[in-house]
C-alpha positions, 0 to 999 in steps of 0.5 A: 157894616150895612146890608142892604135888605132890597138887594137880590140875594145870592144862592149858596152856589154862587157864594161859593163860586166866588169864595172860590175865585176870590181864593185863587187870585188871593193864592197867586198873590204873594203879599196877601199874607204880610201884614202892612206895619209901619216900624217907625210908628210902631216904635213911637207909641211903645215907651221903654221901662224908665223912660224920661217922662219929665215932660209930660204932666199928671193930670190926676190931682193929688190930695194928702194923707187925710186925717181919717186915713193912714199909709200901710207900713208894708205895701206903703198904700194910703188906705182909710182907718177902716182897713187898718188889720193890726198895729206894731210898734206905732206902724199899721198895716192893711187887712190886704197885707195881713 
């Protein structure tokens, strides 16, 4: 917000003054307190779990599994060899899961 550095300033008597007055009209309205919501657009922007999003598109581009990289056998991430913590039975695991 701009403040306006030329303009007479008030003394604490008259800011309290209209703090005063300010409260009393707001104290006579009874919808101050509501807060204005539009249930309609609220519900819009709010997408449910499993929800159809088959009509939006990814706009992140996936690569594969690269040569020096592996997928964890148990959180199923694709992480790069240095991560690899231990290897059982031909399937690897991450040093996060170990």
């Amino acid at each position: 917000m701009a403040t306006d550095y030329d303009a007479p300033r008030k003394t604490e008597e008259e800011l309290s003054e209209d703090s005063i007055e300010e409260l009393k009209s707001r104290r006579n309205d009874k919808n101050s307190g509501k807060v204005d919501e539009d249930e309609a657009e609220a519900a819009e922007t709010f997408e449910l779990p499993g929800a159809d999003l088959s009509h939006e598109e990814l706009t992140v581009r996936v690569l594969p599994r690269q040569a020096d990289e592996f997928t964890c056998a148990s959180c199923y991430l694709v992480k790069h060899r240095s991560q690899i913590a231990t290897e059982k039975d031909g399937l690897f695991y991450c040093v996060d899961c170990v």
